[in-house]
N, C-alpha and C positions, 0 to 999 in steps of 0.2 A: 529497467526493461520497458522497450515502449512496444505496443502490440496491436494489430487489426486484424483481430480473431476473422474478419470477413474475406480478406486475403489471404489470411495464416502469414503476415509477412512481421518480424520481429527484427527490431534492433535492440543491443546488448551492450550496455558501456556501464562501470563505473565511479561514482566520485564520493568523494569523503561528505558525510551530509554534516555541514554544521549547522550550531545552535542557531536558530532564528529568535531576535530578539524582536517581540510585537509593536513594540514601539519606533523601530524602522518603517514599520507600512502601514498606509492607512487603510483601510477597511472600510467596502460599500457591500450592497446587496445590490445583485443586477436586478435584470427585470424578470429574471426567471426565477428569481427570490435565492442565488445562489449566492453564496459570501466570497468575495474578492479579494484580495490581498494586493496593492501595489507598493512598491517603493518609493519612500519618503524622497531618498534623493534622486534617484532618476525617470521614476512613473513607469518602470516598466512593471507588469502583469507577474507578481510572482507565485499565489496562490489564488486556487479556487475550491471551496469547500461546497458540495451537493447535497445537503442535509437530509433531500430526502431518496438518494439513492446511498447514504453512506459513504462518500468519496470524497476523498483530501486527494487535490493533485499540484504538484509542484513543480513549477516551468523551472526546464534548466535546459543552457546550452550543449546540444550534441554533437559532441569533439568528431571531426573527420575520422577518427581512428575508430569509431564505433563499430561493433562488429553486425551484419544487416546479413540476414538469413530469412528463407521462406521453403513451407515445408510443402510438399508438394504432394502429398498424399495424406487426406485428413487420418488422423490416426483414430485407432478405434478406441473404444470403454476397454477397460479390465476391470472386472468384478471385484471387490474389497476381499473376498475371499479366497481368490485365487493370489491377489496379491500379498497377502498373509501367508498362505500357506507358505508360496515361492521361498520366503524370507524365515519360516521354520517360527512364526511367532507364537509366544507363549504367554496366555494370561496375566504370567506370575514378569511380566515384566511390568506392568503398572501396578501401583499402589496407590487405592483414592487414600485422601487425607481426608480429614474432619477439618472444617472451616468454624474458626470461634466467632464467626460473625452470622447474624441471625436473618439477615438483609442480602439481596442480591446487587445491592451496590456497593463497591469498594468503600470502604471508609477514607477518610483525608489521612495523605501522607501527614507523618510527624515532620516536624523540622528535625534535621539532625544536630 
């Protein structure tokens, strides 16, 4: 989905994401200090990572068939509560788990 929350206009398509291998693109920092990704064989712009807004965004071509909507009346908040209730939800649907890790960062996958 691509989105300009300032318009409310939305386009909607989409595509099988495959694996990206890092060694297809070289990798700069602009000047805004954000990480780039280009393609080794053709230079074209294929990633941009924004470290300090948290965003990984990935250029891809959008097929004429995409679907392009805009909403015309901002829609308003609903309360978390009122959306809960609507839906009948019930505490006894989650169950926290105990985490055997003592640390808030994941530990390294195993190899399988």
């Amino acid at each position: 989905m691509i989105r300009n929350m300032a318009t409310l206009e939305f386009t909607l398509f989409e595509f099988e994401a495959p694996r990206y291998v890092p060694s297809h693109y070289r990798w700069e920092r602009n000047r805004k200090g954000n990480l780039e990704g280009y393609d080794v064989q053709t230079n074209a712009h294929a990633f941009t990572w924004q470290p300090h807004g948290s965003q990984f965004t990935i250029f891809h071509h959008v097929p004429a068939s995409a679907y392009r909507f805009r909403i015309n009346r901002t829609p308003g908040v609903i309360e978390e509560k009122h959306v809960l209730n609507l839906i009948g939800f019930n505490e006894s649907w989650i169950e926290p788990i105990d985490s055997p890790y003592t640390s808030a960062v994941d530990p390294p996958l195993k190899d399988d």
